[in-house]
C-alpha positions as CSV (number, residue, x, y, z in Angstrom):
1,X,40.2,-8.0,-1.0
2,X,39.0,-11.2,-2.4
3,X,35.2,-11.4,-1.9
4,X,34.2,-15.0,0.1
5,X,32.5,-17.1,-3.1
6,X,36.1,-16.4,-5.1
7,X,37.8,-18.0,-2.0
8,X,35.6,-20.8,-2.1
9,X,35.8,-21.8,-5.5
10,X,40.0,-21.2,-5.2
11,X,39.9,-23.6,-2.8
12,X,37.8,-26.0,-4.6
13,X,39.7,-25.7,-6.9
14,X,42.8,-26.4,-5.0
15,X,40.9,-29.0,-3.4
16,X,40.0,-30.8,-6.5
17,X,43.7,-30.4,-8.5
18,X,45.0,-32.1,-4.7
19,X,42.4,-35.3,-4.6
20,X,43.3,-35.8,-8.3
21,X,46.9,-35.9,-7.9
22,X,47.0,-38.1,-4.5
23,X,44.5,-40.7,-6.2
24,X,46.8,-41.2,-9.2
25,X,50.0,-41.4,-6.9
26,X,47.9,-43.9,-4.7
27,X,46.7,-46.1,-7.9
28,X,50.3,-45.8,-8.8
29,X,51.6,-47.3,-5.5
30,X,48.9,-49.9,-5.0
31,X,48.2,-51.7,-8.1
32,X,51.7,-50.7,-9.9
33,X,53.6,-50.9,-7.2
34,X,55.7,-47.9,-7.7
35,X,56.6,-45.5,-5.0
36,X,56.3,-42.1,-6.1
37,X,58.9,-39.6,-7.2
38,X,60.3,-37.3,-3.8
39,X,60.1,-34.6,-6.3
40,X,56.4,-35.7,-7.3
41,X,55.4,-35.5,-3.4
42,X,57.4,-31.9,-2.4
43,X,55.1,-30.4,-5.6
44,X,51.8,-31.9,-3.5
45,X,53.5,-31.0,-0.2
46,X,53.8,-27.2,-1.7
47,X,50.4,-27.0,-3.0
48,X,48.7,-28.4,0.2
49,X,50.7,-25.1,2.1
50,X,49.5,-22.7,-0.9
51,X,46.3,-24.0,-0.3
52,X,46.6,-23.9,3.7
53,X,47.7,-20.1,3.3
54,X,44.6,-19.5,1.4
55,X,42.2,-20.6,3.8
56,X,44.2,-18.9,6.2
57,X,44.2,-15.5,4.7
58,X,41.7,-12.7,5.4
């Protein structure tokens, strides 16, 4: 069983790797002007469920 600080920093983690990926797919739509890749927003769409089933997960 995981202990609770390794869950936390996972999801920090997961957290972190998320922000950083929407912010440069935002600056890429707003000041470029260039819609992102579907396959570019399924890869965030599956890490925001890994990350949902890790909070989830007991």
């Amino acid at each position: 069983m995981i202990d609770i600080k390794q869950k936390k920093e996972n999801v920090k983690m997961h957290l972190k790797d998320l922000r950083q990926n929407l912010k440069k797919m935002h600056l890429e739509v707003t000041e470029e002007l260039v819609l992102p890749k579907p396959d570019d927003v399924k890869i965030l769409i599956n890490k925001m469920d890994k990350l949902l089933k890790l909070i989830e997960s007991k």
